[in-house]
N, C-alpha and C positions, 0 to 999 in steps of 0.2 A: 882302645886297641881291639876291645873285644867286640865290640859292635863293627867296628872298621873288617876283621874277619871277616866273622857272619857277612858283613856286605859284599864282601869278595867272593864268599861260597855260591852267594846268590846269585852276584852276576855270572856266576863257570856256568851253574848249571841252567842257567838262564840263553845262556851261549847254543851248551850244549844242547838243551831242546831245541832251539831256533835252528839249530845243522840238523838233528833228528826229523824236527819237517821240514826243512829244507831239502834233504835227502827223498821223503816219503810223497812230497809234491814232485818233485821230479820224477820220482818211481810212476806216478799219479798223471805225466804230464801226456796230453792230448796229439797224436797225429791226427792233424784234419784231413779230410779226404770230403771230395768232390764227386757225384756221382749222376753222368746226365746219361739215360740210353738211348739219347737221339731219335728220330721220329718212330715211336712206337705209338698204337695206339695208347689210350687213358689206361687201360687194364693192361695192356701188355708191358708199359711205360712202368708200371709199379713191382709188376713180375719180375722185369727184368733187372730193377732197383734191388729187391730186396736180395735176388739171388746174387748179384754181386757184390753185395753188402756184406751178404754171409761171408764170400770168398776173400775179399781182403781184409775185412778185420780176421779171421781166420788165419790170414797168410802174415796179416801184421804182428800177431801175437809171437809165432815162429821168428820172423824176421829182425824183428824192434823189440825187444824182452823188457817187460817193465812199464813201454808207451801203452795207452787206450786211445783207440781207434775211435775216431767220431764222426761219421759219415753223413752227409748229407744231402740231399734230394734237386736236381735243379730241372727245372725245365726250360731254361732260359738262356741258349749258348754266348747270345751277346753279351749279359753280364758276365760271364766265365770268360768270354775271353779279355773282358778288362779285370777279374782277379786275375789272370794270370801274368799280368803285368805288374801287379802290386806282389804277386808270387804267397796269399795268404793260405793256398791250399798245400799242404806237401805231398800228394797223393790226387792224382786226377786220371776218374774211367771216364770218357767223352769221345764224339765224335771226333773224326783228323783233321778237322779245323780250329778244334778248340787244343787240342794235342798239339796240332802243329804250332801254335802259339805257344803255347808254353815250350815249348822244344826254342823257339826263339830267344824268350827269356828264363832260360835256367834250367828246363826240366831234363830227363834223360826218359826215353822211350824204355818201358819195359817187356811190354808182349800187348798183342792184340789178334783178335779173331782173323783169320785168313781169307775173310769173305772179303774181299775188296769194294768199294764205291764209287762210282761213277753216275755221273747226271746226264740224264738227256731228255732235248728238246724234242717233244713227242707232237704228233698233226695226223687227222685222219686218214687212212690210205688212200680213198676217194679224192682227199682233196688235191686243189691244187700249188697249195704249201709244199713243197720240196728242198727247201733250204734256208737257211738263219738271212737273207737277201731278201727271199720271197714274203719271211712273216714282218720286214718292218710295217708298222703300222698296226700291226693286229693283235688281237685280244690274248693276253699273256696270264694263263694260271699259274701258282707259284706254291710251293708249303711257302709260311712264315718267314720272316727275315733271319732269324736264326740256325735256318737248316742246312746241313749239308750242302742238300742241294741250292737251293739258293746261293749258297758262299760259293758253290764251285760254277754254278751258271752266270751268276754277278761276275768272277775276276774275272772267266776266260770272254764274256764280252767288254767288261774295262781293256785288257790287253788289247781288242780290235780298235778301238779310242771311239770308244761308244759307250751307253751307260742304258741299262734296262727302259731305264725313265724315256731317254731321249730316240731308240729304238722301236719300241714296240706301242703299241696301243695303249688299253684301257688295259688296268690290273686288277685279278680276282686272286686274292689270296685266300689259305684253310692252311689250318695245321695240321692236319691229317692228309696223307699224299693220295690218300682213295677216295677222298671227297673230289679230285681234280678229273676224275675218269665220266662221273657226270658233266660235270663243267664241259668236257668235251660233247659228250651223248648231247644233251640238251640245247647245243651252240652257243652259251655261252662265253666259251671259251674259243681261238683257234687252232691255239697252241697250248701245252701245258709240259710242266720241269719234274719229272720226277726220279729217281735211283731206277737204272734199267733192271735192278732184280722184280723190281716192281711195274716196269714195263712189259717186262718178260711173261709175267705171270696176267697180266690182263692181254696180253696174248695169245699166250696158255688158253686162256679160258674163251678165246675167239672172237676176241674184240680186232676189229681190222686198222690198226695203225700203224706205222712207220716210224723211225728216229730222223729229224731230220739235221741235225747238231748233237754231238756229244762233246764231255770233256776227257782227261785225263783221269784214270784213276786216280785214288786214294785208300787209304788204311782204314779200315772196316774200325766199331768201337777198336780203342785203343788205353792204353795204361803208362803213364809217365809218375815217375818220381821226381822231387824239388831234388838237384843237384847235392845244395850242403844240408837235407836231409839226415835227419841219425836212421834215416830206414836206409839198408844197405841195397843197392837195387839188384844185384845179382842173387843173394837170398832170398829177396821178398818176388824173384821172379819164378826162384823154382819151387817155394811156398806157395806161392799164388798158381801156379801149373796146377802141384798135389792139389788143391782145394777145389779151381776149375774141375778137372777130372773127377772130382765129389760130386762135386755139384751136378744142378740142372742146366746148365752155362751153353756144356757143350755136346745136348741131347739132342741139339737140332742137327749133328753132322760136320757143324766146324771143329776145327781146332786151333788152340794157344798155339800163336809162331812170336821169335823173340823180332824185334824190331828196332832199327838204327834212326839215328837223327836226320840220315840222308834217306829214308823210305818217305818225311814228310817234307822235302824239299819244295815240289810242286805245292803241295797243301796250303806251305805256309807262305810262299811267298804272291801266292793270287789275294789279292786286295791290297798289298804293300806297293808291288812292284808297278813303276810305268808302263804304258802300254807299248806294247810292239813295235807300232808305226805311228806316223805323226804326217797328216795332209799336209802338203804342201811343200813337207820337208824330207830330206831322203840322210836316212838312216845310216851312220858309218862307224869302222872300226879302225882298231888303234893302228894297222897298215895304210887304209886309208888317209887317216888325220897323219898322218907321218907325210904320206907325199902331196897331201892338197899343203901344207903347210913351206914345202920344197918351194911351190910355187907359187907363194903367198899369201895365202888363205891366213884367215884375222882365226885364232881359236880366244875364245871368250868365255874367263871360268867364271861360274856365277855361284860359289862358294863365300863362305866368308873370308876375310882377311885374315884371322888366324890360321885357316886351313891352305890359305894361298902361301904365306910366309914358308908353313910348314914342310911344304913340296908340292911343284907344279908342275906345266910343260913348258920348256923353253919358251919365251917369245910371249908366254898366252899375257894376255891383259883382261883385269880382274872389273866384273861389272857386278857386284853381286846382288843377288835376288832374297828382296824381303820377304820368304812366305807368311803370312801369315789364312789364307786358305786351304781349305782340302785337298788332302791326296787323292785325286778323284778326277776326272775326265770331264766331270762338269763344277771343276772349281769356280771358285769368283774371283775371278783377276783384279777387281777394283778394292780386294782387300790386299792383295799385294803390292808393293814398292819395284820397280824398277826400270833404272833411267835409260829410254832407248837413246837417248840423245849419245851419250856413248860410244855408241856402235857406230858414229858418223855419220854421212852427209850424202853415201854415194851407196844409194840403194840396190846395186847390181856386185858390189863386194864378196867374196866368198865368205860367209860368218861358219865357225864352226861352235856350238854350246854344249859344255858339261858341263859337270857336277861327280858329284860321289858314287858312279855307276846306277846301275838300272831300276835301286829301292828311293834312287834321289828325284825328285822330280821338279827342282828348281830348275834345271837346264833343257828341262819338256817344255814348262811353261816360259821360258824366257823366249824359246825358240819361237814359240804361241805367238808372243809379244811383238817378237820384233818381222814375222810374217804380218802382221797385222800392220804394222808400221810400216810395209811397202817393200822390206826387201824381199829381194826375189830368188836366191840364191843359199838358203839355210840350210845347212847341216846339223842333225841330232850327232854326237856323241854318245849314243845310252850309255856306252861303257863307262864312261869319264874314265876320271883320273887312275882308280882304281884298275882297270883292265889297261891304261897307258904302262901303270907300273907292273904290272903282271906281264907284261909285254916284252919286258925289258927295254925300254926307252930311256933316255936320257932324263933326266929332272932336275930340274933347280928350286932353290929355297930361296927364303927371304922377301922383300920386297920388291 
């Protein structure tokens, strides 16, 4: 009995240590955080790292009592934007492509610099380049595939249903956006992609060029928290303000503004989203498919069965599209499945094609398909089904 005790004592207090650090590991337990400053030089790329570093682990201590901040170095946005789908960071400073991502899956915008970004496509004033028309074919400089610019010069040409590749010439890329000012001087280049602040300023300094395409803005560096996060984002924003304002962050002139999920709309939906327009096919809306459908017109969902059962448009008949290729403008159709045989026999038929709105791109390429296969009368849908139901239209389930 008396050793049975003693064994009982030992396991309590054996308990008890085990919750003692279980408690002290928790106290102990790590916020990761992500920290890329987008196209800066090597030496200003570390600058800008470390003074950031300063500012949110600073701001995390305040914010998250008890977490350690563990910050890390990236210079690489295409990996960050596949963490941010696996969501391993809880704390990410990056560019508003790599923000805008994680805003898609999980994150919540905190604040970011008020400088905004914009890409444009830059040509000597001399020359005779005057429009995104005039440089097909010609020699296209670029920073890296990771950058900004790139991400925002890539989607808004995917959206024209062209792709850099099949557009332009020969490509010279550099990761640095001031190596591309040569590329032009030297004629290498005929065109080049770079942040118009950085246009502006070789400018500035009297260089004779032109813009001959730009994009949309975007959210200058920017700050996101993981959603179910223990960092609270409304504290760790006005912690992170106080520290900014310490810091050397915002000695250049900017300042900390707070920012919403719909500031990175644009951002994140260029390289998701189908393009604009589609040759051959003319583009319609949920008014439209309402009345070509009045008078007959075939709508063809190329959804799965599950999602057809689920809720569709009256009438439609279900042809669905096996993707298995890129979202991308120069997919490969011959890794895809689907049966134009389907669609009939009488090639001058009204086809109408969707899918799950404008991020779905089965009903782009279905549309592909069945132009290719001779009809001559195809309607896009972008909207699909999605914008039918926001419409308020009628819908049936089932089969």
């Amino acid at each position: 009995m008396k050793n049975l005790h003693f064994s009982a004592k030992l396991f309590t207090r054996r308990l008890v240590l085990l919750a003692l650090l279980g408690t002290s590991w928790a106290a102990q337990a790590q916020t990761r955080v992500l920290i890329n400053p987008g196209d800066q030089g090597e030496q200003s790329r570390f600058a800008v790292y470390n003074v950031w570093k300063g500012a949110v682990e600073q701001a995390l201590r305040k914010a998250a009592p008890g977490s350690t901040p563990a910050a890390v170095l990236s210079t690489d946005a295409t990996a960050d934007l596949q963490t941010t789908r696996s969501r391993i960071h809880e704390v990410y400073v990056a560019p508003a492509h790599v923000v805008g991502s994680a805003v898609r899956y999980g994150y919540v915008p905190v604040l970011g610099l008020d400088r905004s970004v914009q890409a444009v496509l830059v040509a000597p004033a001399e020359g005779a380049i005057t429009s995104l028309a005039q440089a097909q074919g010609k020699r296209l400089g670029l920073p890296m595939q990771d950058s900004v610019v790139t991400y925002l010069l890539r989607g808004e040409i995917n959206a024209l249903n062209t792709t850099i590749k099949r557009h332009f010439g020969p490509l010279f890329q550099t990761r640095y956006q001031d190596a591309l000012l040569p590329c032009l001087q030297l004629r290498r280049c005929d065109v080049v992609a770079v942040e118009r602040a950085v246009f502006d300023r070789w400018v500035a300094a009297g260089e004779k060029l032109r813009v001959i395409m730009e994009t949309h803005t975007a959210p200058g560096l920017s700050v996101a928290v993981r959603e179910d996060s223990k960092v609270n984002a409304d504290a760790f924003r006005a912690a992170l303000i106080e520290s900014l304002v310490a810091s050397a962050v915002l000695n250049d002139g900017s300042n900390a503004v707070a920012l919403k999920g719909d500031d990175f709309n644009y951002v994140s939906t260029l390289g998701y989203f189908t393009p604009r327009s589609l040759g051959g096919a003319q583009v319609v809306d949920a008014a439209a498919v309402a009345q070509m459908l009045q008078r007959g017109a075939r709508y063809i969902d190329t959804r799965t069965d599950a999602e057809f059962k689920a809720g569709h448009v009256p009438g439609a008949k279900l042809v669905p599209y096996v993707e298995k290729s890129a979202k991308d403008a120069d997919y490969e159709a011959t890794l895809d499945q689907f049966d134009t045989a389907q669609l009939g026999t009488d090639r001058g038929v009204e086809l109408i094609f969707a899918c799950n709105g404008a991020e779905c791109w089965k009903s782009y390429k279905a549309s592909q398909a069945a132009l290719k296969a001779g009809f001559t009368k195809v309607h896009w849908f972008r909207g699909g089904f999605p914008e039918w139901r926001a419409a308020g239209q009628k819908i049936a389930t089932g089969g």
